[in-house]
Backbone as a printed PyTorch tensor [residue, N CA C, xyz], in Angstrom:
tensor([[[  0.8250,  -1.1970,   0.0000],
         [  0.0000,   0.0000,   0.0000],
         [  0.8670,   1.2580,   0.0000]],

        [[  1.7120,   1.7140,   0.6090],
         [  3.2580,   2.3490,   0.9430],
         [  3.8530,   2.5370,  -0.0840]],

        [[  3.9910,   1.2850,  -1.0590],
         [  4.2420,   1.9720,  -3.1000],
         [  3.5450,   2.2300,  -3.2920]],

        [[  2.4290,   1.8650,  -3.5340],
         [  1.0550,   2.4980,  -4.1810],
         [  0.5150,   3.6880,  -4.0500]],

        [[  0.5990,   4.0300,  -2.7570],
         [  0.9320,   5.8590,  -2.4480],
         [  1.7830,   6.8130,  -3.2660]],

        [[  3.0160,   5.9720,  -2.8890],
         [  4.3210,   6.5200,  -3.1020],
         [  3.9380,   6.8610,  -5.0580]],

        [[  3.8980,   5.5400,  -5.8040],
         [  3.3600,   5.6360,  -6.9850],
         [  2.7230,   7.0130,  -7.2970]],

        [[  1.6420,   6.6080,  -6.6530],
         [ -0.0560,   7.7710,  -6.7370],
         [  0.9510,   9.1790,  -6.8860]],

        [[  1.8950,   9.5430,  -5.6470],
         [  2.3450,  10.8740,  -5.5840],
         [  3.2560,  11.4470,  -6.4400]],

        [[  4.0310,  10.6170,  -7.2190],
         [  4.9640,  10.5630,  -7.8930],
         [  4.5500,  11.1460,  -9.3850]],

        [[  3.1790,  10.2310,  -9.5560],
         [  2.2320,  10.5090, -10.8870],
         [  2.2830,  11.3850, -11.1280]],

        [[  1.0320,  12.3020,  -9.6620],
         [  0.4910,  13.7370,  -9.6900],
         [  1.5940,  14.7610,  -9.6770]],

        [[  2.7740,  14.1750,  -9.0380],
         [  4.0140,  15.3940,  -9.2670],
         [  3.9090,  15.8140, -10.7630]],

        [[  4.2230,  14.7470, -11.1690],
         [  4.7780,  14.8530, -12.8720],
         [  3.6450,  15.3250, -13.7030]],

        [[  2.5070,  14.8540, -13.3360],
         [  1.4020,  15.6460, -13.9630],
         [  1.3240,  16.9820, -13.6960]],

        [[  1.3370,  17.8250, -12.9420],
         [  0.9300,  18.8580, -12.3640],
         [  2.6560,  19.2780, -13.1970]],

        [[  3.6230,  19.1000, -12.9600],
         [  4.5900,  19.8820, -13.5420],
         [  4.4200,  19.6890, -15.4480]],

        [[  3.6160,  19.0090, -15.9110],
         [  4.0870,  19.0440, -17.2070],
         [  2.4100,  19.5400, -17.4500]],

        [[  1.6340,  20.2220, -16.6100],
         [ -0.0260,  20.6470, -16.7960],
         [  0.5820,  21.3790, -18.0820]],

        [[ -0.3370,  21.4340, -19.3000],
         [ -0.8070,  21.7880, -20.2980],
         [ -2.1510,  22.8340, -20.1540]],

        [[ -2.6180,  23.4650, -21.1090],
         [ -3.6760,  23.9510, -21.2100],
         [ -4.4690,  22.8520, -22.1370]],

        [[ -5.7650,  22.5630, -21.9560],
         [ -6.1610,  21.5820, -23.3690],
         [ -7.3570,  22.9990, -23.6790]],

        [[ -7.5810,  24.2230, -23.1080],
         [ -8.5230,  25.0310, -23.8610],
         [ -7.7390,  26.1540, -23.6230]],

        [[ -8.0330,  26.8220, -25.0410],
         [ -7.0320,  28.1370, -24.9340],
         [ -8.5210,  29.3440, -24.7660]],

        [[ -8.9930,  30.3980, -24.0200],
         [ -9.4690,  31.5160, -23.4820],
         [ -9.4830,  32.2850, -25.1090]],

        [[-10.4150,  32.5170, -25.6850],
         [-10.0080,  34.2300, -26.8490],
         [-11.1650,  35.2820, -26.0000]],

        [[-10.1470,  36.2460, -26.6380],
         [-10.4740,  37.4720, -25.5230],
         [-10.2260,  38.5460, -26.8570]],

        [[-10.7780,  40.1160, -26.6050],
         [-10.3840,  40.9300, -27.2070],
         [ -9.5400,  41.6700, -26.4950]],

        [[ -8.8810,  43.0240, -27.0830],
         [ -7.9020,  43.3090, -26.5630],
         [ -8.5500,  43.8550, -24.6360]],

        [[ -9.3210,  44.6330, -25.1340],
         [-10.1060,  45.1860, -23.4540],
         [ -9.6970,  44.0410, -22.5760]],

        [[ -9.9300,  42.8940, -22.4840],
         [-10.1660,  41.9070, -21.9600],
         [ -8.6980,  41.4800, -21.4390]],

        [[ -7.8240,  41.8480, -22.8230],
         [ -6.5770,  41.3040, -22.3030],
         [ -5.6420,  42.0370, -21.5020]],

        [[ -6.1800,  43.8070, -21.6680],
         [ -5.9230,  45.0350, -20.7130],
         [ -5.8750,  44.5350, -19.6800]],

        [[ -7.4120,  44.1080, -19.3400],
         [ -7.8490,  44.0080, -18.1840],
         [ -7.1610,  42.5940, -17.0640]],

        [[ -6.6840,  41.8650, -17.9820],
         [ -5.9480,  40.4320, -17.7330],
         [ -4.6090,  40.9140, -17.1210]],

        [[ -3.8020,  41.6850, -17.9210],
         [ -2.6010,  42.6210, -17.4110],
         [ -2.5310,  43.0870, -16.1000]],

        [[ -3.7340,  44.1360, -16.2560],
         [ -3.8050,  44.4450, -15.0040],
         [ -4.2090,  43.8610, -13.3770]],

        [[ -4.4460,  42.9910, -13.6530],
         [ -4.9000,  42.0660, -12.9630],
         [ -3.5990,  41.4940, -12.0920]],

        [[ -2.4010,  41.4880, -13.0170],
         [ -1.4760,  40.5110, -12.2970],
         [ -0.4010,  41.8330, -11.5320]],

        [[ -0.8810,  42.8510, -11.2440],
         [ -0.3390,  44.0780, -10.8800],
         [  0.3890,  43.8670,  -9.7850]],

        [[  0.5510,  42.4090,  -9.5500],
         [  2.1030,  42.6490,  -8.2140],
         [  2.9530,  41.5080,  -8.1380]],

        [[  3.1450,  41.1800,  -9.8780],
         [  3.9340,  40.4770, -10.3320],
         [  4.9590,  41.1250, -11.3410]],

        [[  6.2480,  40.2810, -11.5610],
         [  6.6380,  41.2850, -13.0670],
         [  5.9070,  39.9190, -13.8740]],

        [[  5.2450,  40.5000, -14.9420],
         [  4.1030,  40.0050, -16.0200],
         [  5.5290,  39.8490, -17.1500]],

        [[  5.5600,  39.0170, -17.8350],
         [  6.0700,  38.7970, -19.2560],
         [  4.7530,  38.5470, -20.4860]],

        [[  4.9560,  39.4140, -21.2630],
         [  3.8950,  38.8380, -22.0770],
         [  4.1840,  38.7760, -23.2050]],

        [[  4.0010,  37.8330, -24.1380],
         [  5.3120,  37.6350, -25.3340],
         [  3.6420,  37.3590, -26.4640]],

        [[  3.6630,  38.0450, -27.4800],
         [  2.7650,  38.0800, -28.4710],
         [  3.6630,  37.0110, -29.6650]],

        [[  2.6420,  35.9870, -30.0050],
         [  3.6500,  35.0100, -30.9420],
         [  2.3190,  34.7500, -32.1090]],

        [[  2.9020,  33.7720, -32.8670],
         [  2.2130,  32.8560, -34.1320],
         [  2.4670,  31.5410, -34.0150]],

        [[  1.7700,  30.2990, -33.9960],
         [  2.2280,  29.1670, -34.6710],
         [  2.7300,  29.6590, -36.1380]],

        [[  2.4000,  30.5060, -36.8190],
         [  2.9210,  30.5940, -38.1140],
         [  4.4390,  31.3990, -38.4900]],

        [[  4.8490,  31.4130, -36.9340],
         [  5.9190,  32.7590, -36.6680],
         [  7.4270,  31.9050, -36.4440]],

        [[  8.2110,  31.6910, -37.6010],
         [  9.2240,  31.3270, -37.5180],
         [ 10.4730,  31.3350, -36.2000]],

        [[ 10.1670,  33.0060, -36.5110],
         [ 11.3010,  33.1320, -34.9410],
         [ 10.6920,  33.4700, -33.4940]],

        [[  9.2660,  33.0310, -33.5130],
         [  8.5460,  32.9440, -32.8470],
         [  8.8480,  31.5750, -31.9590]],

        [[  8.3310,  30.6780, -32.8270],
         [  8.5490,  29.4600, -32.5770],
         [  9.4830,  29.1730, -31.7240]],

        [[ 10.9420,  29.6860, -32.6800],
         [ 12.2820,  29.1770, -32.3780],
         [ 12.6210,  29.4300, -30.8020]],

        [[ 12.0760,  30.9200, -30.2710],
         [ 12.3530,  31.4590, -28.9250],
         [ 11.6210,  30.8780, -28.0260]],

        [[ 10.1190,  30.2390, -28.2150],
         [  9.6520,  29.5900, -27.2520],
         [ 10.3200,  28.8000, -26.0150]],

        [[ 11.0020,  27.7740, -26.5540],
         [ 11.8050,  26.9170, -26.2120],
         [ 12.5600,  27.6210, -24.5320]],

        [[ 12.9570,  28.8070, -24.6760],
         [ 13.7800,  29.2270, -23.8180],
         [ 12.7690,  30.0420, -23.1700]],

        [[ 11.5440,  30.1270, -23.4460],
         [ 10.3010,  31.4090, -22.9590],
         [ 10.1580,  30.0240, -21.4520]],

        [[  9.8810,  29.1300, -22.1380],
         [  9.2540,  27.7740, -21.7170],
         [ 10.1630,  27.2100, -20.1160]],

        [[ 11.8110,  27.3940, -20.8860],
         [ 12.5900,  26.8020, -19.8320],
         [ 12.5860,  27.9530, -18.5320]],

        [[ 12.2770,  29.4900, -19.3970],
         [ 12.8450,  30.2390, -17.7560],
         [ 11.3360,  30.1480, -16.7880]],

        [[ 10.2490,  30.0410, -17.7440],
         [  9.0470,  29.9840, -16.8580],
         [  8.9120,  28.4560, -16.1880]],

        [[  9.1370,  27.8690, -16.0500],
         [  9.2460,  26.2520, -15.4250],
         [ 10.6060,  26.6850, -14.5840]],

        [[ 12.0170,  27.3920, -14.7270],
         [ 12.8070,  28.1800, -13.0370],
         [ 12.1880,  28.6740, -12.3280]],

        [[ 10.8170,  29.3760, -12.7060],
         [ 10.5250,  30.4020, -12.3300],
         [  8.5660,  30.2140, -11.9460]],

        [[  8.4600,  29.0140, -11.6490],
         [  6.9820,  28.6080, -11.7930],
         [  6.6060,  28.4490, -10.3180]],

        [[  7.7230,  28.6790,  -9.2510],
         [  7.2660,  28.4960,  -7.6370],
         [  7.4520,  30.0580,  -7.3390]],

        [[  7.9670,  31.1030,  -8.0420],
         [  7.8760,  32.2340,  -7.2680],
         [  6.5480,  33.1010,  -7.7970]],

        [[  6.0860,  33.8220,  -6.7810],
         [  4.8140,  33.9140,  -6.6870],
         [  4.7730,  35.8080,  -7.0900]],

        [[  6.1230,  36.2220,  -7.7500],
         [  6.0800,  37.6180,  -8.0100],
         [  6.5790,  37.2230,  -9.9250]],

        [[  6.5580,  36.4770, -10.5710],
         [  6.5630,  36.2060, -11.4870],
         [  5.0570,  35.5170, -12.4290]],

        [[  5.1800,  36.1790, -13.2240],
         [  4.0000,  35.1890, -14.3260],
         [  4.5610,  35.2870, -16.1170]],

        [[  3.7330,  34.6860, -16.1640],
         [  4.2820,  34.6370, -17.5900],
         [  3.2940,  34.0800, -18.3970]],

        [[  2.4160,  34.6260, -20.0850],
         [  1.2510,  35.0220, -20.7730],
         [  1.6080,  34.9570, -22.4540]],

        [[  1.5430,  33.9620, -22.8840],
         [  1.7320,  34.1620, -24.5130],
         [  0.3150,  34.0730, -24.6580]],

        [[  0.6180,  35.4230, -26.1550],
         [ -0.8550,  35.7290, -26.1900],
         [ -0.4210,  35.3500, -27.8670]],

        [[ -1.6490,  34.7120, -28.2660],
         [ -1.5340,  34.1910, -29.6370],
         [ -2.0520,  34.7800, -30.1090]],

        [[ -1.9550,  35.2910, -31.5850],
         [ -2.2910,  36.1370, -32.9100],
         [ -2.4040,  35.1170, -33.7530]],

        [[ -2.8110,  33.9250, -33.5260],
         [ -3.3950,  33.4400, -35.0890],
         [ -4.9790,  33.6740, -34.9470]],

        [[ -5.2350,  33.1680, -35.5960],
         [ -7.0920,  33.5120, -36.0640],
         [ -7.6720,  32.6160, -35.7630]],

        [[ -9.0070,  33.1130, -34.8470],
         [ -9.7440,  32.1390, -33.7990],
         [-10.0350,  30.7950, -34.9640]],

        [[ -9.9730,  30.9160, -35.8690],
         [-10.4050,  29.5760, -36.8530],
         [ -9.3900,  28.6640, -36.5550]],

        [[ -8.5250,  28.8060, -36.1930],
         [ -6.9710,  27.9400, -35.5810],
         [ -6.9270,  27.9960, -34.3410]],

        [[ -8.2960,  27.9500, -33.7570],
         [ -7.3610,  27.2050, -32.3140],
         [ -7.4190,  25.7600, -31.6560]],

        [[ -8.1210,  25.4120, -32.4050],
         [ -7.9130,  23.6980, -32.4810],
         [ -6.0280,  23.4470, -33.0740]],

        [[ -5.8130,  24.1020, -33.7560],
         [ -4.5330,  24.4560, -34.1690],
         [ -3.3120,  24.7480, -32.9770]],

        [[ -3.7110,  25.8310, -32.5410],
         [ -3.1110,  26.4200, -31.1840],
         [ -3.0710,  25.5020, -30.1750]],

        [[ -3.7770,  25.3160, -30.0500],
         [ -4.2080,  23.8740, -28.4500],
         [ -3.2440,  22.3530, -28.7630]],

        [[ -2.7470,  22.0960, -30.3870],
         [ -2.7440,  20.8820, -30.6830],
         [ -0.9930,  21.4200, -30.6770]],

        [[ -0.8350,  22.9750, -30.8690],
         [  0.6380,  23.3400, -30.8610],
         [  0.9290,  23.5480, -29.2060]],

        [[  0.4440,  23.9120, -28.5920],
         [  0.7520,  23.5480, -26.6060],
         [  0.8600,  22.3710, -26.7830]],

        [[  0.1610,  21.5300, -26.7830],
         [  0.7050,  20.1230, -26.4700],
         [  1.8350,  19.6300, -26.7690]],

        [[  1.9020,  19.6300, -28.2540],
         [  3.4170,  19.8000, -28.9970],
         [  4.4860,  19.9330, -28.6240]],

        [[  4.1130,  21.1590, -28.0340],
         [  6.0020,  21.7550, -27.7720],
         [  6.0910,  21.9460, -26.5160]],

        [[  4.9100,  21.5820, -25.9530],
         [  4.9890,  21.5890, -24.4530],
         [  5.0320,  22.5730, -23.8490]],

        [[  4.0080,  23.8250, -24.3490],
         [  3.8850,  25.2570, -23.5140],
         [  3.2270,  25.3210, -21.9880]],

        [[  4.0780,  25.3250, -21.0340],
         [  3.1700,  25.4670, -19.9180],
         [  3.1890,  26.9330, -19.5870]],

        [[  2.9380,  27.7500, -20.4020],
         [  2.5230,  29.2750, -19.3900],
         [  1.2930,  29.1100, -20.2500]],

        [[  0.4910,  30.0020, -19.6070],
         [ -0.7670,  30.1490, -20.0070],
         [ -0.6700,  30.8200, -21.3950]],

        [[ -1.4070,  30.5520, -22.2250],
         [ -1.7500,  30.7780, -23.4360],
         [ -3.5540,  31.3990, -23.6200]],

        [[ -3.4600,  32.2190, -24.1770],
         [ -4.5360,  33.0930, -24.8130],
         [ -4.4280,  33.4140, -26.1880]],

        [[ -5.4450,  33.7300, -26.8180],
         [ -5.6480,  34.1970, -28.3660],
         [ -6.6990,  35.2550, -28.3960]],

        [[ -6.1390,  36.4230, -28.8420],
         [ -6.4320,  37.4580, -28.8560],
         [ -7.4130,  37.5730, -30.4590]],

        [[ -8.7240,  37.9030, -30.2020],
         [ -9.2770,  37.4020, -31.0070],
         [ -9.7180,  39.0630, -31.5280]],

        [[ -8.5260,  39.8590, -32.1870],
         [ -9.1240,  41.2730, -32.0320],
         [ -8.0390,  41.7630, -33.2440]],

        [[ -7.4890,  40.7330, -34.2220],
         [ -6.9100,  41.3620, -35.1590],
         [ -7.6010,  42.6430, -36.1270]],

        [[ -8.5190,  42.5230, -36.5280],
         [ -9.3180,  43.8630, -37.0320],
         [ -9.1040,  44.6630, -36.9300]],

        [[ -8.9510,  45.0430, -35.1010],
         [ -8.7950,  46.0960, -34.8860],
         [ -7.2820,  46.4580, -34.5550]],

        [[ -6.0700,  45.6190, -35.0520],
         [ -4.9200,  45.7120, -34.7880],
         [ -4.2980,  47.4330, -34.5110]],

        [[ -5.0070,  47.9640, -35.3080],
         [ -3.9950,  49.3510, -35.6840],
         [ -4.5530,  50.3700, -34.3650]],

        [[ -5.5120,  49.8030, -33.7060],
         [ -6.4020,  50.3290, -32.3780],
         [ -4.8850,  49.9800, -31.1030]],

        [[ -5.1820,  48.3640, -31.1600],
         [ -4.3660,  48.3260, -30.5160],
         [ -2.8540,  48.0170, -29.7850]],

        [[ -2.1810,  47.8000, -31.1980],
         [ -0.8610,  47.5940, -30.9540],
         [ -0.3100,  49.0860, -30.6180]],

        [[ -0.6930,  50.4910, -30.7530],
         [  0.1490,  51.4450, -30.2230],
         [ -0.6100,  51.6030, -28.3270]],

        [[ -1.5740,  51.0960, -27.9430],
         [ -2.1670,  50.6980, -27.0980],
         [ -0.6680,  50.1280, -26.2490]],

        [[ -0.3510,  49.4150, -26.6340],
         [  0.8400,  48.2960, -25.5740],
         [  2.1920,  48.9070, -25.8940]],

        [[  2.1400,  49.7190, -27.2760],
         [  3.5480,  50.1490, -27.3660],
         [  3.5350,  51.0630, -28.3850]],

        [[  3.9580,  52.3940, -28.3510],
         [  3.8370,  53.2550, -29.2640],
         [  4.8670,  52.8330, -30.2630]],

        [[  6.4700,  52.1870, -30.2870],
         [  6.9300,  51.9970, -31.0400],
         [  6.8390,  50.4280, -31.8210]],

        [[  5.9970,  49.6040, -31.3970],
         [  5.7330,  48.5940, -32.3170],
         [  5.3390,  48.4940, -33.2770]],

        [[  5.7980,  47.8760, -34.1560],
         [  5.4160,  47.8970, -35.7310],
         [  4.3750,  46.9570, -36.0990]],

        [[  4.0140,  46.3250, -35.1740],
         [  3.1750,  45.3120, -35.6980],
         [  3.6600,  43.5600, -36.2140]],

        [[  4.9760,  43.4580, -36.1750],
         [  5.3950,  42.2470, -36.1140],
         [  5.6240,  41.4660, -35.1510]],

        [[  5.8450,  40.4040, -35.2960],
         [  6.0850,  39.3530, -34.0880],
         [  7.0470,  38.5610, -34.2950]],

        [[  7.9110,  38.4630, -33.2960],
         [  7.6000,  38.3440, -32.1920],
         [  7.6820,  39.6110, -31.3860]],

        [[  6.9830,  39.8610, -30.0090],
         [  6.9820,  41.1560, -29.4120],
         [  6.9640,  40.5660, -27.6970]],

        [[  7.9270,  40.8620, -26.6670],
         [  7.8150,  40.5580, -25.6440],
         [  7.9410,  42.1410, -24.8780]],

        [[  6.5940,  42.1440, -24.1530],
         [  6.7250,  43.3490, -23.0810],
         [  6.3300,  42.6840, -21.6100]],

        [[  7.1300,  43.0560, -20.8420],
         [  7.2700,  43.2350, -19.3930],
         [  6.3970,  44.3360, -18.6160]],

        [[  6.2110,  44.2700, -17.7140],
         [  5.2000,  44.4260, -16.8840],
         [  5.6220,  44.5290, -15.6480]],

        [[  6.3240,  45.8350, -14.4270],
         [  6.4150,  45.0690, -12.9440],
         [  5.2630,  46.4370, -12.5210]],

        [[  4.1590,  45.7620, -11.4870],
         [  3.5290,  46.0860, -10.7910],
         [  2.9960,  47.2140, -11.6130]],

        [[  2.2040,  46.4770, -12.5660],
         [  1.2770,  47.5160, -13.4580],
         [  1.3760,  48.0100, -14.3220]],

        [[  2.9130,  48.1170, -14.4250],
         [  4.0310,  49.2200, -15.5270],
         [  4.5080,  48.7260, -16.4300]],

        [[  4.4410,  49.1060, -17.4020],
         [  4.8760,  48.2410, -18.4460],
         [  6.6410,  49.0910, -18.4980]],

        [[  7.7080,  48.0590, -18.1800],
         [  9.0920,  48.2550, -17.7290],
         [ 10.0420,  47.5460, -19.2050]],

        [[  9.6860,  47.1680, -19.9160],
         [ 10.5790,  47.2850, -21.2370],
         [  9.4340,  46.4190, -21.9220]],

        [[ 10.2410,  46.8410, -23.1560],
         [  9.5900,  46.0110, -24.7230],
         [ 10.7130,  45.6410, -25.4440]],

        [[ 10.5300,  44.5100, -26.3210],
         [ 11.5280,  43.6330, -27.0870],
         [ 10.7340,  43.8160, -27.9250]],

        [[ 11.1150,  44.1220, -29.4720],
         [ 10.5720,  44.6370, -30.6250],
         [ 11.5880,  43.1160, -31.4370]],

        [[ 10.8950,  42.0570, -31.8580],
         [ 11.9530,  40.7740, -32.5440],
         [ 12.0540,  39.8190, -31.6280]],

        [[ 12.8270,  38.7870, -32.0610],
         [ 12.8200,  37.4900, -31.4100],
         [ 13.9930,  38.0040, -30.2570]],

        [[ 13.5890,  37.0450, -29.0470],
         [ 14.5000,  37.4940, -27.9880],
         [ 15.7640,  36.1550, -27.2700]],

        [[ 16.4120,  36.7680, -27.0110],
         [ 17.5960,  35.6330, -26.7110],
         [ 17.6310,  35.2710, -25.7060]],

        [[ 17.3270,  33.8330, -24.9970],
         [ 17.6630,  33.4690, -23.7190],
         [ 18.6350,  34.4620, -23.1140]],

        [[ 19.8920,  34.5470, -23.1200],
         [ 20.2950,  35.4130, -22.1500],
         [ 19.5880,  37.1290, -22.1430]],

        [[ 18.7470,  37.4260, -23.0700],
         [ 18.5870,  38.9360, -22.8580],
         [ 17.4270,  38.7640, -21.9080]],

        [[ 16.4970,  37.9200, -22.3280],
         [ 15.7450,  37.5450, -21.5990],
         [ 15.4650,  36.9630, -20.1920]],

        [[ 16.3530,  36.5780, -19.8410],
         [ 16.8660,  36.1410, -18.4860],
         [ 16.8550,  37.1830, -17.7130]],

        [[ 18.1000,  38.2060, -18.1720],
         [ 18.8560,  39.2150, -17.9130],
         [ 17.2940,  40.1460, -17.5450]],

        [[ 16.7420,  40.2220, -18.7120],
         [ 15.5850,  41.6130, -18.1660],
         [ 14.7710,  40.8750, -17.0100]],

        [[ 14.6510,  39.5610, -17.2100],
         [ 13.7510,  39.4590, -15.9810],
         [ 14.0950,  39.4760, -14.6870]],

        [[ 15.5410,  38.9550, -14.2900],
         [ 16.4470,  38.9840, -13.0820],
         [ 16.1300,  40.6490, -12.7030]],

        [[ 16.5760,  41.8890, -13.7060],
         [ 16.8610,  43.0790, -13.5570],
         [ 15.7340,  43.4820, -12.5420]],

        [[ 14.4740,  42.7140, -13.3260],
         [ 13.0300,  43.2540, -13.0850],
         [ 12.4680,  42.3480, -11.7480]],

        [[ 13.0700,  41.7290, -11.1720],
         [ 12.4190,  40.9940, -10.2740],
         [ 13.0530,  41.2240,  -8.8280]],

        [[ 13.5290,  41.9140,  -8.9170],
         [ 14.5040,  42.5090,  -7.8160],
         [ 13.5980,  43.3980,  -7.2070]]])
């Protein structure tokens, strides 16, 4: 009975560390304002991507590893917000599983009105992706305009978590 526990606990560890999303949330941008603000006494990472986004893709990988260092401290979060088109999110959901995204994932279901609100989050964004902006306690504290490099990325969040 004593393995069989032991078993049981071992499972739920590994489950709970490799939790997935199996439904991704679409929201418009208001919604995703309002999501931001919400996490106002954390530093927030929020990285805007594509499954269709080459160097999107490629940076995940390291988005993935610092949020799993960083998944027991309770002044950190971390938010990829997807830009493909709500017709793909059977798409989206089947790409978390995939590559094994555990930060929360959303799809911003408000391209239309893109030109509303990408100067909304950043007056100098152009509108491409990849785009990672930071967030400590409400404030939006830098923007990455392009794909971002494990160490820069590290680096801003260490800076910012202090």
């Amino acid at each position: 009975m004593k393995n069989l526990l032991t078993l049981l606990t071992v499972f739920l560890c590994v489950t709970a560390f490799n939790a997935q999303q199996t439904e991704v949330p679409s929201m418009k941008y208001e919604d995703l304002e309002k999501r931001i603000q919400k996490e106002n006494d954390k530093l927030l990472v929020v990285n805007f991507w594509a499954t269709t986004c080459a160097p999107c893709v490629k940076e995940l990988p390291d988005f993935m590893e610092i949020n799993h260092k960083l998944k027991d401290n309770p002044k950190f979060k971390m938010i990829l917000v997807s830009l493909d088109r709500l017709v793909d999110k059977e798409r989206v959901i089947k790409f978390i599983k995939n590559k094994n995204l555990t930060a929360e994932v959303i799809l911003l279901d408000d391209i239309k009105r893109m030109n509303t609100w990408i100067p909304r989050f950043e007056k100098n964004w152009d509108g491409n992706i990849p785009v990672t902006i930071f967030y400590k306690n409400g404030q939006k504290v830098h923007f990455n305009d392009g794909e971002m490099s494990k160490e820069d990325l590290e680096k801003t969040i260490n800076d910012n978590l202090q």
